[in-house]
RODREN-348803 format. One line per field, with one value per residue (C-alpha): residue in three letters; x, y, z. Coordinates in nm, 3 decimals, always signed. Example, Ala and Ser with C-alpha at 12.3 -4.5 7.8 and 13.67 -1.06 7.14 Angstrom:
res <- ALA, SER .
u <- +1.230, +1.367 .
v <- -0.450, -0.106 .
w <- +0.780, +0.714 .
***
This chain:
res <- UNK, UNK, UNK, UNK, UNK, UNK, UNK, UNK, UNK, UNK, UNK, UNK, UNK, UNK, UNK, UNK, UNK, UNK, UNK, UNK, UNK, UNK, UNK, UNK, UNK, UNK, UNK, UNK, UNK, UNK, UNK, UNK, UNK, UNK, UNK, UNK, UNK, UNK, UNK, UNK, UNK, UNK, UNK, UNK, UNK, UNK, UNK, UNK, UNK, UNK, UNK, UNK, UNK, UNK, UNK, UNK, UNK, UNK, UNK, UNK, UNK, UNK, UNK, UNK, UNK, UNK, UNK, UNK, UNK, UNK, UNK, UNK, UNK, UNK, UNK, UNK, UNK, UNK, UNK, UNK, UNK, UNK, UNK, UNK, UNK, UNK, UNK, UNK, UNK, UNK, UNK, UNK, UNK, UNK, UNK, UNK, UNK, UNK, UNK, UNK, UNK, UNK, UNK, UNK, UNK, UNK, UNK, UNK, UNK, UNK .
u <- +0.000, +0.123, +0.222, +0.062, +0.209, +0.123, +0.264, +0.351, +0.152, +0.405, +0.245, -0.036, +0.189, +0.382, +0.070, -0.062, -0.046, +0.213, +0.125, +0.408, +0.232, +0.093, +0.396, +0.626, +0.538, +0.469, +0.820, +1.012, +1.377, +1.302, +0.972, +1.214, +1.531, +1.181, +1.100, +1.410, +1.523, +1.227, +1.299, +1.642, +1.725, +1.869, +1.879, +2.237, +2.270, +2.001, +2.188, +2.503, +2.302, +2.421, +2.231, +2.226, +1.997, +1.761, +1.617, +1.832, +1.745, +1.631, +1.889, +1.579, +1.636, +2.051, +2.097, +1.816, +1.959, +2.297, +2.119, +1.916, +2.230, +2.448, +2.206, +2.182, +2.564, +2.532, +2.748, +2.799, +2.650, +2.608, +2.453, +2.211, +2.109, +1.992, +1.849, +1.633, +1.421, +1.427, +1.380, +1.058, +1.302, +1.530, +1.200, +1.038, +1.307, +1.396, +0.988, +1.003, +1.317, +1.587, +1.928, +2.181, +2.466, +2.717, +2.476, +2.465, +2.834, +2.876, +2.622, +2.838, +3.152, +2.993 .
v <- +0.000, +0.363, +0.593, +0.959, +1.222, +1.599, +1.800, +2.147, +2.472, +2.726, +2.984, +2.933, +2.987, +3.295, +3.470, +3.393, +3.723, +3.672, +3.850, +3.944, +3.916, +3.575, +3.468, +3.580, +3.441, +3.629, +3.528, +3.569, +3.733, +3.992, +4.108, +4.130, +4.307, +4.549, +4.620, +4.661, +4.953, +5.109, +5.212, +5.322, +5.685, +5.734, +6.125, +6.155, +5.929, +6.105, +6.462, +6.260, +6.288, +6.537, +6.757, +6.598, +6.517, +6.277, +6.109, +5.897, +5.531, +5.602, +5.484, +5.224, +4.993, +5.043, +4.929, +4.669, +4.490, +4.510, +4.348, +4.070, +4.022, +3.976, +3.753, +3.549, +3.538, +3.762, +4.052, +4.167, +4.443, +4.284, +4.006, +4.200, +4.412, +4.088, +3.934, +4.249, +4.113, +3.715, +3.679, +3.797, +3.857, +4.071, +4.226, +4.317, +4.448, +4.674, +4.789, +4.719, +4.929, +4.762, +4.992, +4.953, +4.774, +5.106, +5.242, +4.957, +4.944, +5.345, +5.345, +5.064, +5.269, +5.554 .
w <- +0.000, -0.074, +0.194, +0.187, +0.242, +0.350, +0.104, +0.250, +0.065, +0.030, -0.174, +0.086, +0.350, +0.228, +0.228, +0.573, +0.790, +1.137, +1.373, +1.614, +1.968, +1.866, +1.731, +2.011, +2.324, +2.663, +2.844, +2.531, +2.538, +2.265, +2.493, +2.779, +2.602, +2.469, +2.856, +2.946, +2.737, +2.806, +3.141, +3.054, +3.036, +2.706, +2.712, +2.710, +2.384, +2.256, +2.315, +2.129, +1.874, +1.556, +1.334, +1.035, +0.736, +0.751, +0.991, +1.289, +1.413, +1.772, +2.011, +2.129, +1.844, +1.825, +2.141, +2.143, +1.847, +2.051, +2.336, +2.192, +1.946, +2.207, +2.401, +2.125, +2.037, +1.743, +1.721, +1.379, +1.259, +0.919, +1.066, +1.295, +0.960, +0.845, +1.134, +1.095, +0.826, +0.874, +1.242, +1.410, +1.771, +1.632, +1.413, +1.695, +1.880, +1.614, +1.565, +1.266, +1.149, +0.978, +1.061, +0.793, +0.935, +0.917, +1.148, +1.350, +1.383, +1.387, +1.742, +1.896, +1.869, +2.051 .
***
């Protein structure tokens, strides 16, 4: 007799909407890292901060994907650029930004 098999649907599933606080648990890290930089006064990065054009990443989601990177034994900038788009974690903890990795690297060195 032949075996069946589930075949996955992956034009089905490439179209099914995520959403974030379903997909990320209560007691997950990237929650936590979230709550954490909350209650941090970030005034004096903030005053770092130059005049220039354009608008600047907030110092929230630098640091948070420094954080959450480092918790989870990422720590290049490239990488953390990237883990920006595939990873819901690092996703959320960036709110949905996705820093360029220069900037990344630029707000570590400060």
């Amino acid at each position: 007799m032949a075996r069946k098999f589930k075949v996955p649907d992956y034009e089905a599933t490439l179209n099914t909407p995520i959403l974030l606080k379903d997909a990320l648990p209560q007691d997950h890290l990237a929650r936590f890292v979230v709550e954490i930089i909350s209650q941090l006064d970030l005034s004096k990065i903030y005053a770092g901060y130059a005049e220039k054009s354009g608008e600047a990443i907030a110092p929230e989601c630098l640091l948070g994907l420094l954080f959450y990177g480092y918790a989870n034994g990422i720590f290049s900038s490239l990488k953390l650029e990237k883990a920006s788009y595939e990873n819901l974690g690092f996703r959320y903890v960036a709110g949905g930004l996705h820093p360029d990795h220069d900037t990344i690297a630029n707000f570590r060195q400060t």
